[in-house]
C-alpha positions as CSV (number, residue, x, y, z in Angstrom):
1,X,-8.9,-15.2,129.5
2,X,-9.4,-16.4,126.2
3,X,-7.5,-15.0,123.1
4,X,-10.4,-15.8,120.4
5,X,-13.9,-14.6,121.5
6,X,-17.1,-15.2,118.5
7,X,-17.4,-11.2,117.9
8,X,-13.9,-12.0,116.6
9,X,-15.0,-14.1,113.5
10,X,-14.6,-11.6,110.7
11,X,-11.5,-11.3,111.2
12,X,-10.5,-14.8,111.1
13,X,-12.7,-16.0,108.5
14,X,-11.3,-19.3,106.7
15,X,-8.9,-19.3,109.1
16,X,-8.3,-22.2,111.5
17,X,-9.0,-21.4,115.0
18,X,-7.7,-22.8,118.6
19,X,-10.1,-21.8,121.2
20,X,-12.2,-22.5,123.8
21,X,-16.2,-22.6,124.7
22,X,-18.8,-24.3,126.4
23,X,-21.3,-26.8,124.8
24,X,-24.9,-25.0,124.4
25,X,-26.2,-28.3,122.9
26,X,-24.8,-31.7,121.4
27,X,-26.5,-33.9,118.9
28,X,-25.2,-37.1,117.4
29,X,-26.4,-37.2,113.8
30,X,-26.1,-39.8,110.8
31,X,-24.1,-38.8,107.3
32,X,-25.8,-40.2,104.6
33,X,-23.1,-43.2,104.9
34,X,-24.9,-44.0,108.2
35,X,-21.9,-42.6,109.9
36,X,-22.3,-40.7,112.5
37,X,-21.3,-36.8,113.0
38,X,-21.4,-34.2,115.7
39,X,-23.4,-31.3,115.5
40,X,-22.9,-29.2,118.4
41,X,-23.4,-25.8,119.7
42,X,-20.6,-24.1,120.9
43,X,-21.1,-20.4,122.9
44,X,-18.8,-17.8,125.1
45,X,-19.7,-14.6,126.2
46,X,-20.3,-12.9,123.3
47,X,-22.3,-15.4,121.2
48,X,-23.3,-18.9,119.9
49,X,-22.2,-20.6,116.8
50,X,-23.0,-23.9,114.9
51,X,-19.8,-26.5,114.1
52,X,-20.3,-29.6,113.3
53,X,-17.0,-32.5,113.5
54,X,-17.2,-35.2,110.5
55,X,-13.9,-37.0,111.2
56,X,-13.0,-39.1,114.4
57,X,-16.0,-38.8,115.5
58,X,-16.2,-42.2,117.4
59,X,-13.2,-41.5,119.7
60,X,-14.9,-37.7,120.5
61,X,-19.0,-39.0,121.2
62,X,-18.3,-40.0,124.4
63,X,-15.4,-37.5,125.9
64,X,-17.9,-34.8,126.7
65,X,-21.3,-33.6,127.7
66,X,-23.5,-30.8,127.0
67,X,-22.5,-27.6,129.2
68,X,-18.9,-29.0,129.2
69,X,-16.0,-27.1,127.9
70,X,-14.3,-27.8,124.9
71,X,-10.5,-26.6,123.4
72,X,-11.4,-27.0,119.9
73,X,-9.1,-26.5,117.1
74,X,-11.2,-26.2,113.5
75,X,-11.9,-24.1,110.4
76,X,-13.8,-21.3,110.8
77,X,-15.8,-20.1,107.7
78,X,-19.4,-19.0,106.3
79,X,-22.4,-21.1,104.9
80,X,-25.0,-19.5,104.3
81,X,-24.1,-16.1,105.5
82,X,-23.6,-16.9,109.1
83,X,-20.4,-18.4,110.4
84,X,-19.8,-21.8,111.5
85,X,-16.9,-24.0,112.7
86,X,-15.9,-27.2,111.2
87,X,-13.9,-29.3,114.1
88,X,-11.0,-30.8,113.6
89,X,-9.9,-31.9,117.3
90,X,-11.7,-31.1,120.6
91,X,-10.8,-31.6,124.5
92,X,-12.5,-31.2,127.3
93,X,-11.4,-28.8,129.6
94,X,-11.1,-29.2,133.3
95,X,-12.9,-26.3,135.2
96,X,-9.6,-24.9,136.8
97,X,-8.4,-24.5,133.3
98,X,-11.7,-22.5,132.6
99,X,-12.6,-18.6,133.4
100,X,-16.5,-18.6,133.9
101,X,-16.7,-15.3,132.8
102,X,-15.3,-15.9,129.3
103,X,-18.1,-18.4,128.4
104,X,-21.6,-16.3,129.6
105,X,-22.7,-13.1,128.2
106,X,-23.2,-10.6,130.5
107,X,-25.1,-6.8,130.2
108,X,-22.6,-4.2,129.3
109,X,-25.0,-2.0,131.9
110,X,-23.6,-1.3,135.1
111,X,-25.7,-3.8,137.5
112,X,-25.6,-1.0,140.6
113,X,-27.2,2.0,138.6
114,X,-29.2,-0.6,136.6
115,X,-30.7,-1.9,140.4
116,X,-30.4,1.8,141.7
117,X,-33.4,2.3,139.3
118,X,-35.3,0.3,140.0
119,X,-35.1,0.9,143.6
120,X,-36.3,4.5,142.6
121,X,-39.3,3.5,140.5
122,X,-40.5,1.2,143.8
123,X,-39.8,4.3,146.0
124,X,-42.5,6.2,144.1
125,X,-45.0,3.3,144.4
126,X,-47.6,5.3,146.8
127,X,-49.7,2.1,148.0
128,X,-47.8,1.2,151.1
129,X,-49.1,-2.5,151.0
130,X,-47.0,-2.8,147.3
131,X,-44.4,-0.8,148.2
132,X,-44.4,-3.2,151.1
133,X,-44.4,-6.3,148.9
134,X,-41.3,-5.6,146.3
135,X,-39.1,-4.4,149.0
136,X,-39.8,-7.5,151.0
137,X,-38.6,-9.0,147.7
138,X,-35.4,-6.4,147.2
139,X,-34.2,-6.9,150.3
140,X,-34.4,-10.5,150.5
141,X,-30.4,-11.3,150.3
142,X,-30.8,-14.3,148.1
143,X,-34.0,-13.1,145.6
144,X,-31.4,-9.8,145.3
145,X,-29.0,-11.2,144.4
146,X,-30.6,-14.0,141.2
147,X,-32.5,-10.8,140.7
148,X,-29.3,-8.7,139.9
149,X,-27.7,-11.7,137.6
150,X,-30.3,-14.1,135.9
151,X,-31.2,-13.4,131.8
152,X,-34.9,-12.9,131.6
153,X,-34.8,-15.9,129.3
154,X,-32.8,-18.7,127.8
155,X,-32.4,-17.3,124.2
156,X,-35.8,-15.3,123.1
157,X,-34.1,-12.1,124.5
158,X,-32.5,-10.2,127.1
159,X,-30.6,-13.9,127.1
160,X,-27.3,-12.6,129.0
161,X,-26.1,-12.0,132.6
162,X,-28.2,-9.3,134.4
163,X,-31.0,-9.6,132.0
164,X,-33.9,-9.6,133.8
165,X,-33.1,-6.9,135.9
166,X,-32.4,-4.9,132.0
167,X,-35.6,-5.8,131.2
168,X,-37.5,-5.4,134.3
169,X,-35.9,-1.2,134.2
170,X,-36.8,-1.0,130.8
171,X,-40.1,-2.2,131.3
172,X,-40.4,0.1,134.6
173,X,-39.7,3.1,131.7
174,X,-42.1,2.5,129.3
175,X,-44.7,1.7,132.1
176,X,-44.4,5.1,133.7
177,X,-44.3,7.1,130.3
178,X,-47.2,5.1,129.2
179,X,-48.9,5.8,132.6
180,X,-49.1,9.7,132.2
181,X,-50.9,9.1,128.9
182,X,-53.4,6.5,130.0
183,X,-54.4,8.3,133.7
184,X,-57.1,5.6,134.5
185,X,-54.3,2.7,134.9
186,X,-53.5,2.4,138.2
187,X,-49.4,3.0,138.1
188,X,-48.6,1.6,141.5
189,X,-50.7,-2.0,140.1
190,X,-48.7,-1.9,137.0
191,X,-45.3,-1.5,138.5
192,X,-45.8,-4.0,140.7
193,X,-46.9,-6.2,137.5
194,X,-43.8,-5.4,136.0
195,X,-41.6,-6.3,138.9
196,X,-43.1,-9.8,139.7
197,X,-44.0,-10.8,135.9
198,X,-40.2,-13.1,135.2
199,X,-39.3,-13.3,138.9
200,X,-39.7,-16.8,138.5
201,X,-37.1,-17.2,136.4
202,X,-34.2,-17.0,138.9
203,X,-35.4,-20.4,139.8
204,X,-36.8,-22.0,136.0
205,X,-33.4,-20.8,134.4
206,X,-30.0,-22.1,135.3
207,X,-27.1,-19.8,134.4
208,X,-23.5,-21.1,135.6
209,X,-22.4,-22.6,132.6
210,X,-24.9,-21.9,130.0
211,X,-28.2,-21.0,129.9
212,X,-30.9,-23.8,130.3
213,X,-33.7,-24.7,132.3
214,X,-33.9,-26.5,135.8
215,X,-35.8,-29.3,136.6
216,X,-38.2,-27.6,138.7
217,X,-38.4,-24.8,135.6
218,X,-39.4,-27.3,133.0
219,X,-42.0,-28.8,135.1
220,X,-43.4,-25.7,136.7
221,X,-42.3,-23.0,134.4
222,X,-42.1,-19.4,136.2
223,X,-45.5,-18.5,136.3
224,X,-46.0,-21.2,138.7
225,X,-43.0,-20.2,140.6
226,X,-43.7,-17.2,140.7
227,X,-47.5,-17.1,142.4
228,X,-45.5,-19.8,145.1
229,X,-43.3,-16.9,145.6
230,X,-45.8,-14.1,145.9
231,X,-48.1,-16.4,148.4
232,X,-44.9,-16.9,150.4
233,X,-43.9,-13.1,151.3
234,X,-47.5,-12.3,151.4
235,X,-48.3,-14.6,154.3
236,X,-45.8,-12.7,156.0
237,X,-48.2,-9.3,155.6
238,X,-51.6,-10.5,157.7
239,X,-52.6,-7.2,156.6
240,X,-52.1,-7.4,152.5
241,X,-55.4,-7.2,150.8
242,X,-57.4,-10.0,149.3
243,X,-58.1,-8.5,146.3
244,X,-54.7,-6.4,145.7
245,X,-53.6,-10.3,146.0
246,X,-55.7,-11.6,143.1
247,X,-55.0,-9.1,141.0
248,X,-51.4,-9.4,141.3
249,X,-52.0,-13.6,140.6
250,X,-53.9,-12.0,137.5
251,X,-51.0,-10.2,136.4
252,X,-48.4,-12.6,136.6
253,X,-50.3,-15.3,134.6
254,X,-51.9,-13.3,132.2
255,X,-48.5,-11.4,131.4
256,X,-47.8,-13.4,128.1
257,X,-51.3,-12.5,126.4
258,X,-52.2,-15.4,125.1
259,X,-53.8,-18.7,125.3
260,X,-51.0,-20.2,122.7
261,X,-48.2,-18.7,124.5
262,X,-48.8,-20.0,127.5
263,X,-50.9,-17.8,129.1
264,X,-53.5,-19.5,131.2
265,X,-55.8,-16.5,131.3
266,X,-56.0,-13.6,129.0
267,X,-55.5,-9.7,130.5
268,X,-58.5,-9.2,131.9
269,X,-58.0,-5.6,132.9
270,X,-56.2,-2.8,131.8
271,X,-52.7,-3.1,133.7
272,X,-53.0,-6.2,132.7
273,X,-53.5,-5.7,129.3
274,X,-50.8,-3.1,129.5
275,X,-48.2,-5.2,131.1
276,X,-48.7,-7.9,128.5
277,X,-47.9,-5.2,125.3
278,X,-45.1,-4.0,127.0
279,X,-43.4,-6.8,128.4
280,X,-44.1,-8.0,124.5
281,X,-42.5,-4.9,122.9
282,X,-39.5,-4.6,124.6
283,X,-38.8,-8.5,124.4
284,X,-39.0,-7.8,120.6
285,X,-37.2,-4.7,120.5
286,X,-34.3,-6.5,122.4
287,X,-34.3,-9.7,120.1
288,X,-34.0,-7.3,117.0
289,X,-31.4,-4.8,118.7
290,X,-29.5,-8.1,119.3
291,X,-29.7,-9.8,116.6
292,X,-28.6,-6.4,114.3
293,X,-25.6,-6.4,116.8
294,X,-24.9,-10.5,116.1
295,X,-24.6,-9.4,112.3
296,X,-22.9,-6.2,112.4
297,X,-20.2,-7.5,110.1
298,X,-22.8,-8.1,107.5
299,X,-22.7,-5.5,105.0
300,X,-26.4,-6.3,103.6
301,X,-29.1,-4.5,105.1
302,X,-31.1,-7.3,105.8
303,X,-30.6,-9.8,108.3
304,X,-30.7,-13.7,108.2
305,X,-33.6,-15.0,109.6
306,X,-35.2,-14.1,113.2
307,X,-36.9,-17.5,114.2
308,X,-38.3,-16.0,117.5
309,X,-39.8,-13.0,115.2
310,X,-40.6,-15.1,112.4
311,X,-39.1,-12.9,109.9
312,X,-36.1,-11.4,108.7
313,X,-35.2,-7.8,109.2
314,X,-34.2,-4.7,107.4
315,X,-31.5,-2.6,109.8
316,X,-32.7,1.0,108.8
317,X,-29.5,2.1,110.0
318,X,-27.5,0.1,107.7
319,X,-30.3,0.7,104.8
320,X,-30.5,4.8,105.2
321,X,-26.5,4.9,105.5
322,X,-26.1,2.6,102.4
323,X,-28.7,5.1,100.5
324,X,-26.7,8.1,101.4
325,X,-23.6,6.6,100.5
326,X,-25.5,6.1,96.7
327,X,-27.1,9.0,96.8
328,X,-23.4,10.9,97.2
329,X,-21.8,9.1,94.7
330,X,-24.6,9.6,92.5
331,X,-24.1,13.4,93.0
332,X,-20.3,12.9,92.5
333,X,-21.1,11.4,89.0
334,X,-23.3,14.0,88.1
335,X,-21.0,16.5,89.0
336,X,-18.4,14.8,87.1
337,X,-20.2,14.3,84.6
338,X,-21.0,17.6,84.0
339,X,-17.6,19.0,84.7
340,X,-16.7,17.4,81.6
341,X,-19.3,18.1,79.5
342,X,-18.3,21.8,80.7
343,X,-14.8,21.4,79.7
344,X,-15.9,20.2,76.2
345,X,-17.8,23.2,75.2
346,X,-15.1,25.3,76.4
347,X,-12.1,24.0,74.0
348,X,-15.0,24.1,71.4
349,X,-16.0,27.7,72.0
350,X,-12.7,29.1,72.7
351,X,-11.1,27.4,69.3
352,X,-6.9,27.0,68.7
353,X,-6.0,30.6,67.0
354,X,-5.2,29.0,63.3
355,X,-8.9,29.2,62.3
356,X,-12.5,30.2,62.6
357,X,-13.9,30.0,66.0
358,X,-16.5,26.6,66.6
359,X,-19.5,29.3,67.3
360,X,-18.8,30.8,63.5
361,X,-20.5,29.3,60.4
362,X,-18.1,26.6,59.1
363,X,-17.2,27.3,54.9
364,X,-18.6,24.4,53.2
365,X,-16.9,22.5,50.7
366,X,-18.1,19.9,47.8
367,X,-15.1,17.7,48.9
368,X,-16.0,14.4,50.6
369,X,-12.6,13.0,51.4
C-alpha cells in the first residue's frame, strides 16, 4: 500500500513528496522557449491532482502512457488555492509493483447493504412484467456484478468504485418519497426508470486503472447501450408488453432532459419528467458534497470553481460555523469590554481613604498648575 495518499496534501504542503499514482491524462505542452513540458494528471484513490515536469523532460515523453503508473518524486505546493505537484523524477511502475486498490476511489458504502436495497425497492415493484425485467437484470451474474462496481460516470459525479449502484439507491429514495406526494405517477414505471437509466455505463466506462471511456462507449454512449440491453432480456419475455416496452425506451433516452445534453427526446410524460429532475438533483448534490469534501482543508467558505456546476460554492457548514465562531468572540469582547469599564467606575466610586469620595463635589481651586 502506498504511504502518501492526495487527502494527505495539507500536511505535506511545500514539502517534496515520493509517491505513487496512475496517469489520468498526459499532455505534451510548449514553454514559451518552444520547449517542451509535461502537464499531466496524476490520481489514487482518494483524488486527482495537476503536476506539471519542466526539466528533463525529453528523456521522460516517451517512458510512459496515459493510465500507466508513475513513482514520482516532486514538490508538492499550492497555486491558486488548489494543490499541485511540480515533478522532479518519474518511473513507470510495473503492475506487480502496483496495488489496484490504492489508485481508484471506491464508495465508503458497504456494497452488500447498498445492493440489499435495492433488491428491496424492486421487491415492492407490484407489476410482475417489471418486476420480471430488473431481476432478469439482478440476477444476471455478469450485469451484477459491473452493476455492484462501475462509477455512474467518469468525473461529473458519483465518479468512484460502486457508484452507480450509490446513485441508482439514492435515486430509488427520492423516487419513492416523491411518489407518495405525486399519487398519479406510476411508481412501479418510475423505478424501473431509475434502474435502467446509467445501466449502460458498465459497458461506456472503463474502470481498472482509471476511469475513461471504451471504444464502444464513445461511439455509442449508454443510452444506446442501454436500449440494446433492454431489447435483449426483453426478447426473452414473449409476454412483456409493447407499450410497457416503449415507455421504458422513453425513459432511458429522455432521462438527461434536454436536447443540449444529449437527450434525443425530451420527457414526454410524467415519470419521465420525474426521473430526469431527480437523476439531475442528486448528480448535483453529489458533485457539490464531493467537491466540499475535496477542499475540506480550505478554511474559506467558498470553494474554487465547480466547472460541471458552473459556479463556485459557499459550504454553509463552514459559513454558519465561521459566523458562530465571530459571533462568540464578539460576545467575549463585549463582555470584556464591559468588565472593565465595570472595574473603572468601581476604583472611582469606592475612592482610596485620604480624600473625598469621586461621587462628592470636587473643591475647586483658581490654581492651574
Amino acid at each position: 500500500m502506498k504511504d502518501f495518499f492526495l487527502s494527505d496534501c495539507a500536511a505535506f504542503e511545500n514539502k517534496v513528496i515520493v509517491s505513487s499514482f496512475v496517469v489520468s491524462t498526459k499532455q505534451v505542452k510548449p514553454k514559451k522557449s518552444g520547449e517542451p513540458y509535461l502537464a499531466l494528471t496524476l490520481a489514487d484513490r482518494c483524488g486527482q491532482i495537476e503536476a506539471k515536469m519542466w526539466d528533463n523532460v525529453e528523456d521522460a515523453i516517451d517512458a510512459f502512457e496515459q493510465d500507466d503508473f508513475l513513482k514520482i518524486k516532486g514538490l508538492l505546493n499550492k497555486y491558486k488555492n488548489r494543490f499541485q505537484l511540480t515533478i522532479h523524477k518519474l518511473r513507470k511502475l510495473g503492475e506487480s509493483e502496483v496495488d489496484f486498490a490504492d489508485y481508484l476511489p471506491k464508495t465508503t458504502k458497504n456494497v452488500d447493504e447498498l445492493w440489499h436495497t435495492l433488491e428491496e425497492f424492486v421487491s415492492s415493484i407490484g407489476d410482475p412484467h417489471l418486476k420480471l425485467l430488473v431481476r432478469s437484470f439482478m440476477t444476471d451474474p455478469e450485469i451484477a456484478a459491473a452493476y455492484r462496481n462501475a462509477p455512474a460516470a467518469k468525473t461529473l459525479h458519483h465518479a468512484y468504485i460502486g457508484g452507480l449502484l450509490d446513485h441508482v439507491v439514492s435515486l430509488f429514495r427520492s423516487c419513492d418519497l416523491l411518489c407518495r406526494n405525486y399519487p398519479q405517477v406510476n411508481r412501479d414505471l418510475l423505478l424501473t426508470g431509475a434502474f435502467l437509466h446509467d445501466i449502460g455505463k458498465i459497458h461506456e466506462l472503463s474502470y481498472n486503472r482509471s476511469f475513461s471511456y471504451t471504444s464502444r462507449g464513445q461511439l455509442l454512449g449508454h443510452m444506446i447501450i442501454e436500449l440494446e440491453m433492454l431489447q435483449a432480456k426483453i426478447a426473452l419475455m414473449p409476454d412483456f408488453p409493447d407499450q410497457m416496452k416503449t415507455l421504458l425506451e422513453h425513459l432511458i433516452i429522455s432521462h438527461h432532459g434536454e436536447y443540449e445534453f444529449g437527450s434525443p427526446k425530451l420527457p414526454m410524460f410524467p415519470e419521465a419528467l420525474m426521473l430526469h429532475y431527480l437523476d439531475d438533483l442528486d448528480s448535483k448534490m453529489e458533485s457539490m458534497r464531493a467537491h466540499f469534501e475535496r477542499e475540506a482543508e480550505n478554511d474559506s467558505t467558498w470553494t474554487s470553481y465547480n466547472p460541471s456546476l458552473g459556479r463556485t460554492l459557499l459550504n454553509t457548514a463552514k459559513f454558519l460555523k465561521k459566523e458562530e465562531k465571530e459571533d462568540q468572540e464578539e460576545t467575549i469582547a463585549a463582555a470584556a469590554a464591559a468588565s472593565a469599564v465595570e472595574s473603572a467606575i468601581s476604583v472611582k466610586t469606592s475612592g482610596n481613604g485620604d480624600g473625598p469620595a469621586a461621587t462628592e463635589p470636587v473643591p475647586l481651586t483658581d490654581e492651574v498648575g
